[in-house]
ZAMARGU-4260 file (C-alpha; in steps of 0.2 Angstrom, whole numbers, plus 5000, padded with zeros to 4 digits):
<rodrens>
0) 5051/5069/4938 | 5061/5077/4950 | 5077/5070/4957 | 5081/5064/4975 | 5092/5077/4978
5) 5078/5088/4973 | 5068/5079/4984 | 5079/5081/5001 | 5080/5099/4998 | 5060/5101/4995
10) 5060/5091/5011 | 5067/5103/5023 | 5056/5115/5017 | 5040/5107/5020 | 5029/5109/5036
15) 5033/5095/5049 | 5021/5080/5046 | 5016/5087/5028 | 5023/5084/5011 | 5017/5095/4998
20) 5014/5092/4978 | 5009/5106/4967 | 5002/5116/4980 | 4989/5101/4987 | 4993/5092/5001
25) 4994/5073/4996 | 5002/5064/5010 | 5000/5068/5028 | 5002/5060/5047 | 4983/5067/5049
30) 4979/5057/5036 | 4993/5042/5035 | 4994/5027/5028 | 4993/5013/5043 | 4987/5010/5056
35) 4999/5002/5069 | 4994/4984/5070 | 5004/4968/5069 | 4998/4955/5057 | 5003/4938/5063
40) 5015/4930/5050 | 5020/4943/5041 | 5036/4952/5052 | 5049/4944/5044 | 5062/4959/5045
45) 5064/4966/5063 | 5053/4975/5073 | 5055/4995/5078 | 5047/4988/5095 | 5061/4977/5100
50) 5075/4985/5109 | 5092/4981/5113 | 5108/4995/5115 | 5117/5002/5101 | 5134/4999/5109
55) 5147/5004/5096 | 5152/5024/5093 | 5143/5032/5079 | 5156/5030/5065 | 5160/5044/5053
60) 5149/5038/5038 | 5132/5037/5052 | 5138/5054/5058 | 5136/5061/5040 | 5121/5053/5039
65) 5115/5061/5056 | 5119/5078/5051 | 5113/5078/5033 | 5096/5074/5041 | 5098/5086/5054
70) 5099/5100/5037 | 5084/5094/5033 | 5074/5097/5047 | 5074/5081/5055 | 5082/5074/5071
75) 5089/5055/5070 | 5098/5045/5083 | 5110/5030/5082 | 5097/5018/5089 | 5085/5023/5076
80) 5099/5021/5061 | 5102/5004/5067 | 5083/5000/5069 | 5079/5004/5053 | 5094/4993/5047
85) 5087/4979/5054 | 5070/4981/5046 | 5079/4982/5031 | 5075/4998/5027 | 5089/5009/5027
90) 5107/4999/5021 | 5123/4998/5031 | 5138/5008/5026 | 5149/5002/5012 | 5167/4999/5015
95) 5184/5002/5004 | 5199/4994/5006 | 5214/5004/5001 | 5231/5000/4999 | 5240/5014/5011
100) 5226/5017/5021 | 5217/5000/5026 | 5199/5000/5026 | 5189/5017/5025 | 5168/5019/5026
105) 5161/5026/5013 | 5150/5041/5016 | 5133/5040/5015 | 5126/5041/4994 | 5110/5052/4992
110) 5098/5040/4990 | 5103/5036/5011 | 5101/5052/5016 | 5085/5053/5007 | 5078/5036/5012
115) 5084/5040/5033 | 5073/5059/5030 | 5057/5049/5026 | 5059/5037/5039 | 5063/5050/5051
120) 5048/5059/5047 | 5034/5046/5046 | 5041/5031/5058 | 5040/5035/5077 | 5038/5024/5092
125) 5024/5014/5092 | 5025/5012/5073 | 5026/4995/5065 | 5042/4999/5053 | 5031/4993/5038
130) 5023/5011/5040 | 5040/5018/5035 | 5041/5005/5020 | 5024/5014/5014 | 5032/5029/5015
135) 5048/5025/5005 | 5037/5016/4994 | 5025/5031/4991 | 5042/5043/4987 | 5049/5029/4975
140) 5062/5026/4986 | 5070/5007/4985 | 5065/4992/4994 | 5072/4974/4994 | 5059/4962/4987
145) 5057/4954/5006 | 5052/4970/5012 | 5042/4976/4998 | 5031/4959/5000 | 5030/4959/5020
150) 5026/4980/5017 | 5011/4974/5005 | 5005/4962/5016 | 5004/4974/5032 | 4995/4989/5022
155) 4982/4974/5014 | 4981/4966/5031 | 4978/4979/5042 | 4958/4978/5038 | 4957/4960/5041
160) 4954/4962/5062 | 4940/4973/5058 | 4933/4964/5045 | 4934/4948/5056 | 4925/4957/5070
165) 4910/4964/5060 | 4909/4945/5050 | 4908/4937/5069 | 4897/4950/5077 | 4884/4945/5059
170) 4884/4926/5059 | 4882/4925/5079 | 4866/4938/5078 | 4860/4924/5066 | 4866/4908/5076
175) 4875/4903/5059 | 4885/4888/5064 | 4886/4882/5045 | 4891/4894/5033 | 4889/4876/5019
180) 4871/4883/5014 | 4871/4897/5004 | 4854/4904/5010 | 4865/4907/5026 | 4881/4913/5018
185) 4869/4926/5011 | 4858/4931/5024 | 4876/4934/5037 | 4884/4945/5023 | 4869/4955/5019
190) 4870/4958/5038 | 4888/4960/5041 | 4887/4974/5026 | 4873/4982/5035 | 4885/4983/5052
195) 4900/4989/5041 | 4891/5004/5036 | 4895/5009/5054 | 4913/5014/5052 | 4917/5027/5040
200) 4931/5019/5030 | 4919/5004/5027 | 4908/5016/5018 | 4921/5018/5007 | 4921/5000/5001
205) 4900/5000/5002 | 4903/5014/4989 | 4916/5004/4978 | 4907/4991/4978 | 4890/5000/4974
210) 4901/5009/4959 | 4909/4990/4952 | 4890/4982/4953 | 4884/4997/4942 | 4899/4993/4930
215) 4896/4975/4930 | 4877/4980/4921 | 4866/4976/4938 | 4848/4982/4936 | 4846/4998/4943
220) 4833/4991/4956 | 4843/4979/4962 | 4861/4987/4964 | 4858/4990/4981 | 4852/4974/4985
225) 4867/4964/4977 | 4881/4980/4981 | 4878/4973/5001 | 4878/4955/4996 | 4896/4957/4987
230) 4902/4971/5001 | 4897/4955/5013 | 4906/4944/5002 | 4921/4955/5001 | 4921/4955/5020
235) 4919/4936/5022 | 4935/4935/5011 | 4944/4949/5023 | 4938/4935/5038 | 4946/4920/5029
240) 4929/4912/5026 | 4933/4902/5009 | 4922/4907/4994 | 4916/4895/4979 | 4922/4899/4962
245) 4902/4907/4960 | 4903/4917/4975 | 4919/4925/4972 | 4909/4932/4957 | 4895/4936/4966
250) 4908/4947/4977 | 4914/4954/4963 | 4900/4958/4953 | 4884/4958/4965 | 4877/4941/4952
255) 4883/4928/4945 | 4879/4931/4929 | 4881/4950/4926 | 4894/4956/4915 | 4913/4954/4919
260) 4919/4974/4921 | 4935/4977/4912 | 4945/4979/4929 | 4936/4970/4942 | 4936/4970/4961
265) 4951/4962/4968 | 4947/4950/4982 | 4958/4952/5000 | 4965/4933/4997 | 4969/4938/4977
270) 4980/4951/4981 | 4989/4940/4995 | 4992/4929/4982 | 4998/4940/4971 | 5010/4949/4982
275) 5019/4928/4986 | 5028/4932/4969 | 5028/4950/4970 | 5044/4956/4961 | 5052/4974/4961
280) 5051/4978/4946 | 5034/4975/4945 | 5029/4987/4959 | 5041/5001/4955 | 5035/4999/4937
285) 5017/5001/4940 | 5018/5014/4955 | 5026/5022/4940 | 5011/5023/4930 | 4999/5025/4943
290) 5010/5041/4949 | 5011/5049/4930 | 4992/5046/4926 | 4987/5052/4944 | 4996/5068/4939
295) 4991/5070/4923 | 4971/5065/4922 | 4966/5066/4942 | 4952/5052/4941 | 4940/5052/4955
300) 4940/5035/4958 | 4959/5034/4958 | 4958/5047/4970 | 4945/5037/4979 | 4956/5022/4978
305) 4971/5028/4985 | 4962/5033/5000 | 4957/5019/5003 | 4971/5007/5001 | 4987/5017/5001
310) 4998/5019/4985 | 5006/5001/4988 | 4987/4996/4989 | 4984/5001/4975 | 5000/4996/4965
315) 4995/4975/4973 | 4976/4980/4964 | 4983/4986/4949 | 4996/4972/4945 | 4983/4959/4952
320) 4972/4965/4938 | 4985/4966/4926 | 4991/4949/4929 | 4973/4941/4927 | 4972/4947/4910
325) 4989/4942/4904 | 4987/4926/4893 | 4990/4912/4895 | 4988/4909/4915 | 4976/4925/4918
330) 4982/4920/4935 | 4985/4932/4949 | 5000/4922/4957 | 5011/4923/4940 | 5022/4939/4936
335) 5020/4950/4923 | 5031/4945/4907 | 5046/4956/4904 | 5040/4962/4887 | 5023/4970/4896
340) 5034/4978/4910 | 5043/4987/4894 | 5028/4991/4886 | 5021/4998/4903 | 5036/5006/4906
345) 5038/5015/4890 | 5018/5020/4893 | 5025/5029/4911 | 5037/5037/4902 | 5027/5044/4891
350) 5012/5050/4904 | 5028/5060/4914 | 5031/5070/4896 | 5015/5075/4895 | 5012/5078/4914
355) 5029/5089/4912 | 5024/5097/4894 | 5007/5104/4903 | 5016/5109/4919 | 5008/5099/4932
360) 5021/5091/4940 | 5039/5095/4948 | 5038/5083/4961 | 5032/5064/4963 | 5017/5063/4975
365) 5014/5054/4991 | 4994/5051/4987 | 4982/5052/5003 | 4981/5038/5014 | 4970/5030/5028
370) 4968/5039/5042 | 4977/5031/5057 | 4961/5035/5068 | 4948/5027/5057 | 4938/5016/5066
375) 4944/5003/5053 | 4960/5007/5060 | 4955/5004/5080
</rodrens>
Protein backbone atom coordinates (compact mmCIF):
# COMPACT_ATOMS: atom_id res chain seq x y z
CA UNK A 1 0.00 0.00 0.00
CA UNK A 2 1.51 3.14 -0.61
CA UNK A 3 2.62 5.47 2.10
CA UNK A 4 1.30 8.96 3.02
CA UNK A 5 4.16 10.76 1.90
CA UNK A 6 3.67 8.86 -1.35
CA UNK A 7 0.41 9.89 -1.25
CA UNK A 8 0.94 13.87 -0.94
CA UNK A 9 3.33 13.71 -3.73
CA UNK A 10 0.57 11.74 -6.06
CA UNK A 11 -1.54 14.50 -4.91
CA UNK A 12 -0.09 17.36 -6.53
CA UNK A 13 0.05 15.63 -9.52
CA UNK A 14 -3.56 14.75 -9.84
CA UNK A 15 -6.23 16.92 -11.96
CA UNK A 16 -8.01 19.50 -9.54
CA UNK A 17 -11.21 17.59 -8.20
CA UNK A 18 -9.90 14.17 -9.46
CA UNK A 19 -7.96 11.38 -7.54
CA UNK A 20 -6.73 8.85 -9.81
CA UNK A 21 -5.93 4.85 -8.88
CA UNK A 22 -4.36 2.64 -11.51
CA UNK A 23 -5.42 4.71 -14.26
CA UNK A 24 -9.40 4.63 -13.39
CA UNK A 25 -10.95 7.44 -11.78
CA UNK A 26 -12.39 6.35 -8.41
CA UNK A 27 -13.18 9.36 -6.43
CA UNK A 28 -14.34 12.62 -7.87
CA UNK A 29 -16.34 16.05 -6.95
CA UNK A 30 -18.52 15.04 -10.17
CA UNK A 31 -19.22 12.16 -8.52
CA UNK A 32 -18.80 12.92 -4.39
CA UNK A 33 -19.76 11.44 -1.62
CA UNK A 34 -22.49 13.80 0.13
CA UNK A 35 -24.68 15.76 -0.35
CA UNK A 36 -24.70 19.05 1.87
CA UNK A 37 -27.43 18.49 4.25
CA UNK A 38 -27.68 18.87 8.07
CA UNK A 39 -29.12 15.85 9.99
CA UNK A 40 -30.60 17.11 13.12
CA UNK A 41 -28.67 15.50 16.20
CA UNK A 42 -25.83 14.54 14.75
CA UNK A 43 -23.33 17.91 14.70
CA UNK A 44 -21.63 17.32 17.64
CA UNK A 45 -18.12 18.76 16.45
CA UNK A 46 -18.35 22.21 14.81
CA UNK A 47 -19.76 23.42 11.86
CA UNK A 48 -17.71 24.89 8.67
CA UNK A 49 -20.89 27.22 8.36
CA UNK A 50 -20.34 29.05 11.69
CA UNK A 51 -18.03 31.85 11.47
CA UNK A 52 -16.09 33.84 13.77
CA UNK A 53 -12.49 35.75 13.07
CA UNK A 54 -9.21 33.90 13.44
CA UNK A 55 -7.58 36.76 15.28
CA UNK A 56 -4.13 35.47 16.33
CA UNK A 57 -1.04 35.53 13.56
CA UNK A 58 -0.42 32.44 11.67
CA UNK A 59 2.36 30.77 13.87
CA UNK A 60 5.24 29.14 12.26
CA UNK A 61 4.11 25.50 12.52
CA UNK A 62 0.42 26.62 10.49
CA UNK A 63 2.83 28.52 8.09
CA UNK A 64 4.48 25.12 7.29
CA UNK A 65 1.48 23.73 7.11
CA UNK A 66 0.18 26.48 4.60
CA UNK A 67 3.06 26.19 2.29
CA UNK A 68 3.48 22.38 2.17
CA UNK A 69 -0.23 22.55 0.96
CA UNK A 70 0.42 25.10 -1.30
CA UNK A 71 3.39 22.51 -2.95
CA UNK A 72 0.83 20.47 -3.53
CA UNK A 73 -1.38 22.19 -5.53
CA UNK A 74 -3.86 23.44 -3.07
CA UNK A 75 -4.54 26.83 -1.42
CA UNK A 76 -5.45 26.91 2.50
CA UNK A 77 -6.08 29.92 4.65
CA UNK A 78 -5.77 30.39 8.43
CA UNK A 79 -9.64 30.51 8.79
CA UNK A 80 -9.90 27.36 7.18
CA UNK A 81 -6.98 25.50 9.32
CA UNK A 82 -8.88 26.50 12.42
CA UNK A 83 -12.24 25.32 10.99
CA UNK A 84 -11.26 22.27 10.49
CA UNK A 85 -9.63 22.21 13.98
CA UNK A 86 -12.79 22.71 15.38
CA UNK A 87 -14.56 19.92 13.51
CA UNK A 88 -12.08 17.92 14.72
CA UNK A 89 -10.63 17.12 11.68
CA UNK A 90 -7.23 18.24 11.46
CA UNK A 91 -5.31 18.44 15.14
CA UNK A 92 -3.65 21.44 16.71
CA UNK A 93 0.11 21.87 16.84
CA UNK A 94 2.10 20.15 19.36
CA UNK A 95 4.23 22.04 21.58
CA UNK A 96 8.02 21.46 23.36
CA UNK A 97 9.24 22.66 26.17
CA UNK A 98 12.91 23.19 26.24
CA UNK A 99 15.23 23.98 28.74
CA UNK A 100 17.25 27.29 27.03
CA UNK A 101 14.72 28.05 24.80
CA UNK A 102 11.10 27.94 26.37
CA UNK A 103 8.33 26.60 24.63
CA UNK A 104 8.85 25.88 20.83
CA UNK A 105 5.81 24.46 18.06
CA UNK A 106 6.55 21.64 16.60
CA UNK A 107 6.34 21.53 12.85
CA UNK A 108 3.55 20.01 11.15
CA UNK A 109 4.10 15.68 10.94
CA UNK A 110 3.11 14.09 7.43
CA UNK A 111 0.17 12.71 8.36
CA UNK A 112 -0.97 16.89 8.80
CA UNK A 113 0.01 17.87 5.85
CA UNK A 114 -1.63 14.98 4.26
CA UNK A 115 -4.93 15.14 6.21
CA UNK A 116 -5.10 19.65 5.56
CA UNK A 117 -4.49 18.47 1.39
CA UNK A 118 -7.83 16.33 1.35
CA UNK A 119 -9.68 18.64 3.10
CA UNK A 120 -8.47 21.37 1.02
CA UNK A 121 -9.52 19.56 -1.91
CA UNK A 122 -12.94 18.09 -1.04
CA UNK A 123 -14.38 20.73 1.69
CA UNK A 124 -15.57 24.10 0.41
CA UNK A 125 -18.08 26.63 1.50
CA UNK A 126 -21.29 25.30 1.83
CA UNK A 127 -19.96 21.84 2.76
CA UNK A 128 -21.03 20.23 5.91
CA UNK A 129 -17.35 19.37 7.38
CA UNK A 130 -18.58 15.64 7.64
CA UNK A 131 -17.99 15.61 3.70
CA UNK A 132 -14.28 16.18 4.60
CA UNK A 133 -14.39 13.21 7.26
CA UNK A 134 -15.63 10.97 4.12
CA UNK A 135 -12.91 12.03 2.36
CA UNK A 136 -10.13 11.35 5.07
CA UNK A 137 -11.98 8.26 5.70
CA UNK A 138 -11.93 7.20 2.08
CA UNK A 139 -7.82 7.84 2.00
CA UNK A 140 -7.23 5.95 5.45
CA UNK A 141 -6.51 8.94 7.04
CA UNK A 142 -7.22 9.20 11.01
CA UNK A 143 -10.41 10.14 12.77
CA UNK A 144 -11.23 10.44 16.44
CA UNK A 145 -14.01 7.86 17.27
CA UNK A 146 -16.55 11.05 17.90
CA UNK A 147 -15.97 12.04 14.53
CA UNK A 148 -15.88 8.71 12.88
CA UNK A 149 -19.49 8.15 14.48
CA UNK A 150 -21.13 11.54 13.72
CA UNK A 151 -19.29 11.12 9.92
CA UNK A 152 -21.25 7.64 9.72
CA UNK A 153 -24.32 9.03 10.78
CA UNK A 154 -24.32 12.06 8.23
CA UNK A 155 -23.33 9.75 5.06
CA UNK A 156 -26.23 7.18 6.31
CA UNK A 157 -28.55 10.06 7.13
CA UNK A 158 -28.50 12.00 4.20
CA UNK A 159 -31.28 9.64 2.46
CA UNK A 160 -33.62 9.94 5.28
CA UNK A 161 -35.35 13.41 3.87
CA UNK A 162 -35.97 11.80 0.74
CA UNK A 163 -37.07 8.84 1.84
CA UNK A 164 -39.46 10.60 4.37
CA UNK A 165 -40.98 12.69 1.49
CA UNK A 166 -41.71 9.79 -1.06
CA UNK A 167 -43.06 7.58 2.37
CA UNK A 168 -45.53 10.71 3.02
CA UNK A 169 -46.39 11.53 -0.54
CA UNK A 170 -47.68 7.31 -0.46
CA UNK A 171 -49.69 7.01 2.72
CA UNK A 172 -51.47 10.56 2.04
CA UNK A 173 -52.42 9.32 -1.83
CA UNK A 174 -53.93 6.32 0.21
CA UNK A 175 -55.57 8.35 3.21
CA UNK A 176 -53.50 5.93 5.62
CA UNK A 177 -54.01 7.33 8.92
CA UNK A 178 -53.02 3.85 10.68
CA UNK A 179 -50.09 2.30 9.55
CA UNK A 180 -51.35 -0.89 12.65
CA UNK A 181 -52.92 -2.99 9.89
CA UNK A 182 -50.70 -4.66 7.74
CA UNK A 183 -52.92 -4.78 4.69
CA UNK A 184 -52.17 -0.85 4.85
CA UNK A 185 -48.58 -1.01 5.80
CA UNK A 186 -48.27 -3.09 2.58
CA UNK A 187 -50.54 -1.44 0.15
CA UNK A 188 -48.42 2.29 1.21
CA UNK A 189 -44.86 0.70 0.62
CA UNK A 190 -45.76 -1.11 -2.41
CA UNK A 191 -46.73 2.51 -3.55
CA UNK A 192 -43.97 4.50 -2.00
CA UNK A 193 -41.50 1.80 -4.03
CA UNK A 194 -43.46 2.51 -7.15
CA UNK A 195 -42.72 6.62 -6.56
CA UNK A 196 -39.09 5.97 -5.59
CA UNK A 197 -38.44 4.43 -8.95
CA UNK A 198 -38.70 8.27 -9.92
CA UNK A 199 -35.09 9.41 -8.80
CA UNK A 200 -32.31 7.59 -10.11
CA UNK A 201 -30.25 6.69 -6.99
CA UNK A 202 -33.43 5.06 -5.76
CA UNK A 203 -33.24 2.66 -8.68
CA UNK A 204 -30.08 1.70 -7.25
CA UNK A 205 -31.70 0.34 -4.03
CA UNK A 206 -34.86 -1.14 -6.29
CA UNK A 207 -32.05 -3.02 -7.96
CA UNK A 208 -30.40 -4.25 -4.62
CA UNK A 209 -33.20 -5.13 -3.38
CA UNK A 210 -34.48 -6.94 -6.60
CA UNK A 211 -30.80 -8.71 -6.37
CA UNK A 212 -31.10 -9.68 -2.15
CA UNK A 213 -34.86 -11.07 -2.74
CA UNK A 214 -33.28 -13.45 -5.74
CA UNK A 215 -30.68 -14.59 -3.06
CA UNK A 216 -33.07 -14.96 -0.38
CA UNK A 217 -34.73 -18.14 -2.92
CA UNK A 218 -38.08 -15.88 -3.93
CA UNK A 219 -39.92 -17.50 -6.67
CA UNK A 220 -39.04 -16.15 -10.00
CA UNK A 221 -42.66 -14.76 -10.51
CA UNK A 222 -43.00 -13.18 -7.54
CA UNK A 223 -39.60 -11.28 -7.14
CA UNK A 224 -40.82 -8.35 -8.48
CA UNK A 225 -43.85 -8.41 -6.54
CA UNK A 226 -41.96 -8.84 -2.94
CA UNK A 227 -38.57 -6.70 -4.34
CA UNK A 228 -41.16 -3.51 -4.11
CA UNK A 229 -42.74 -4.69 -0.80
CA UNK A 230 -39.11 -4.91 0.92
CA UNK A 231 -37.73 -1.49 -1.18
CA UNK A 232 -41.10 -0.12 0.54
CA UNK A 233 -40.22 -1.49 3.60
CA UNK A 234 -36.63 -0.26 3.55
CA UNK A 235 -37.97 3.12 2.88
CA UNK A 236 -40.55 3.03 5.83
CA UNK A 237 -37.39 2.31 8.09
CA UNK A 238 -35.38 5.40 6.30
CA UNK A 239 -38.93 7.47 7.51
CA UNK A 240 -38.73 6.14 11.19
CA UNK A 241 -41.92 4.18 10.74
CA UNK A 242 -41.20 1.26 13.46
CA UNK A 243 -41.11 -2.34 11.79
CA UNK A 244 -42.22 -5.69 13.69
CA UNK A 245 -39.75 -8.47 14.16
CA UNK A 246 -41.82 -10.10 10.77
CA UNK A 247 -41.64 -7.08 8.67
CA UNK A 248 -38.06 -6.37 9.12
CA UNK A 249 -37.60 -9.76 7.35
CA UNK A 250 -39.99 -9.13 5.00
CA UNK A 251 -37.67 -5.92 4.15
CA UNK A 252 -34.94 -7.90 4.11
CA UNK A 253 -35.96 -10.79 2.30
CA UNK A 254 -39.30 -9.83 0.22
CA UNK A 255 -41.24 -12.98 2.71
CA UNK A 256 -41.29 -14.01 5.61
CA UNK A 257 -40.32 -17.29 5.20
CA UNK A 258 -37.75 -17.24 2.33
CA UNK A 259 -34.22 -18.27 2.98
CA UNK A 260 -31.82 -15.98 5.24
CA UNK A 261 -29.11 -14.86 2.49
CA UNK A 262 -25.55 -15.24 4.06
CA UNK A 263 -25.20 -11.27 4.17
CA UNK A 264 -28.46 -9.77 4.37
CA UNK A 265 -29.76 -6.40 3.70
CA UNK A 266 -28.77 -4.01 6.47
CA UNK A 267 -31.73 -1.97 7.60
CA UNK A 268 -31.30 2.23 8.00
CA UNK A 269 -32.11 1.89 11.99
CA UNK A 270 -29.48 -1.35 12.15
CA UNK A 271 -26.71 0.46 10.97
CA UNK A 272 -27.58 3.66 13.33
CA UNK A 273 -27.25 1.20 16.00
CA UNK A 274 -24.37 -0.20 15.15
CA UNK A 275 -22.35 3.03 14.39
CA UNK A 276 -23.66 4.00 18.87
CA UNK A 277 -20.57 1.62 19.64
CA UNK A 278 -18.69 2.13 16.57
CA UNK A 279 -15.01 1.80 17.54
CA UNK A 280 -11.76 2.89 15.31
CA UNK A 281 -10.44 0.01 14.96
CA UNK A 282 -13.26 -1.59 13.75
CA UNK A 283 -13.81 0.76 10.77
CA UNK A 284 -10.15 1.32 9.93
CA UNK A 285 -9.99 -2.62 10.05
CA UNK A 286 -12.71 -3.38 7.83
CA UNK A 287 -12.18 -0.33 5.34
CA UNK A 288 -9.00 -2.41 5.12
CA UNK A 289 -10.40 -5.28 3.81
CA UNK A 290 -12.97 -3.81 1.78
CA UNK A 291 -9.91 -1.58 0.04
CA UNK A 292 -7.59 -4.82 -0.57
CA UNK A 293 -10.57 -7.16 -1.96
CA UNK A 294 -11.90 -4.25 -4.15
CA UNK A 295 -8.45 -4.09 -5.50
CA UNK A 296 -7.86 -7.50 -5.98
CA UNK A 297 -11.37 -9.15 -7.37
CA UNK A 298 -13.40 -5.86 -8.48
CA UNK A 299 -16.94 -7.37 -7.60
CA UNK A 300 -19.74 -5.78 -9.31
CA UNK A 301 -21.95 -5.61 -6.58
CA UNK A 302 -19.12 -4.09 -4.45
CA UNK A 303 -18.78 -1.79 -7.14
CA UNK A 304 -22.54 -1.30 -7.04
CA UNK A 305 -22.40 -0.79 -3.36
CA UNK A 306 -19.96 1.85 -2.87
CA UNK A 307 -21.94 3.85 -5.26
CA UNK A 308 -24.34 3.84 -3.49
CA UNK A 309 -23.36 4.42 0.08
CA UNK A 310 -19.96 5.68 0.04
CA UNK A 311 -16.93 3.75 1.27
CA UNK A 312 -17.84 4.59 5.04
CA UNK A 313 -21.34 3.29 4.05
CA UNK A 314 -20.27 0.42 3.27
CA UNK A 315 -17.55 -0.17 6.05
CA UNK A 316 -21.13 0.49 8.76
CA UNK A 317 -22.81 -2.43 6.17
CA UNK A 318 -20.07 -4.53 6.34
CA UNK A 319 -19.35 -4.63 10.23
CA UNK A 320 -23.18 -4.53 10.95
CA UNK A 321 -23.22 -7.93 9.06
CA UNK A 322 -20.24 -8.89 10.70
CA UNK A 323 -21.48 -8.20 14.09
CA UNK A 324 -24.82 -10.08 13.62
CA UNK A 325 -23.13 -13.20 12.84
CA UNK A 326 -20.63 -13.19 15.78
CA UNK A 327 -21.89 -15.59 18.45
CA UNK A 328 -23.14 -15.17 21.16
CA UNK A 329 -25.12 -11.72 20.75
CA UNK A 330 -25.45 -11.88 16.77
CA UNK A 331 -26.35 -8.20 17.83
CA UNK A 332 -25.52 -5.31 15.66
CA UNK A 333 -25.10 -2.77 18.61
CA UNK A 334 -22.00 -5.05 20.26
CA UNK A 335 -18.32 -4.61 18.76
CA UNK A 336 -16.52 -7.16 17.10
CA UNK A 337 -14.13 -9.14 19.54
CA UNK A 338 -10.42 -8.46 19.42
CA UNK A 339 -9.58 -11.94 18.25
CA UNK A 340 -11.97 -11.54 14.90
CA UNK A 341 -10.44 -7.92 14.24
CA UNK A 342 -6.90 -10.13 14.21
CA UNK A 343 -8.08 -12.53 12.14
CA UNK A 344 -9.61 -9.79 9.78
CA UNK A 345 -6.74 -8.07 10.00
CA UNK A 346 -4.34 -10.63 9.07
CA UNK A 347 -6.96 -11.63 6.01
CA UNK A 348 -6.20 -7.65 4.85
CA UNK A 349 -2.87 -8.27 4.99
CA UNK A 350 -2.83 -10.98 3.10
CA UNK A 351 -5.55 -9.55 0.15
CA UNK A 352 -2.65 -6.45 -0.22
CA UNK A 353 0.17 -9.19 -0.96
CA UNK A 354 -1.68 -10.66 -3.42
CA UNK A 355 -3.11 -7.32 -4.75
CA UNK A 356 0.69 -6.12 -4.89
CA UNK A 357 2.20 -9.68 -6.20
CA UNK A 358 -0.32 -9.35 -9.40
CA UNK A 359 0.46 -5.50 -9.80
CA UNK A 360 -2.81 -3.86 -9.25
CA UNK A 361 -2.21 -1.52 -6.88
CA UNK A 362 0.29 1.20 -5.93
CA UNK A 363 -2.04 3.50 -4.42
CA UNK A 364 -5.30 2.96 -1.85
CA UNK A 365 -8.46 4.01 -3.74
CA UNK A 366 -11.04 6.57 -2.96
CA UNK A 367 -14.18 4.16 -4.43
CA UNK A 368 -17.00 6.22 -6.31
CA UNK A 369 -19.59 8.00 -4.49
CA UNK A 370 -23.08 9.54 -4.74
CA UNK A 371 -23.41 12.25 -6.86
CA UNK A 372 -24.08 15.57 -4.95
CA UNK A 373 -26.95 16.37 -7.66
CA UNK A 374 -28.92 13.18 -7.35
CA UNK A 375 -32.24 13.88 -6.86
CA UNK A 376 -31.66 11.76 -3.63
CA UNK A 377 -29.39 14.38 -2.95
CA UNK A 378 -32.05 17.54 -3.45
Amino acid sequence: MIGRGALLLSLAQWPQGMLRLGGASLWSEESSVLLAMRHSGIIEHGDLGKGGMVRSPLSRSDAELVAQVAAAGFDVTQFQLERWRRCGLLRRPDYSRHPSAGTRVEPPDETDVCVATVLAEHSGRGRDWQFGANALFAYGLPLSEPVLRDAARWSIGRRFPSASRIWQHAATRLRATSLSDPDVLGDVAHLAADLAREYPSMRAMYKAAVRDVQHAGNPPELVKERAYLALGLRLADMAGVPLTPELVLTAKYGDLYAAIAPEPFVLASEQLRCIETLTVREAYTVRRLIVAAHELFRDPDVEEALELTGLLGFTIVSIANMRAGEPPAFEVSRPLESYTLTNLERRAAALEHQAMAAGQTNAEPSPIQVPLDSPMST
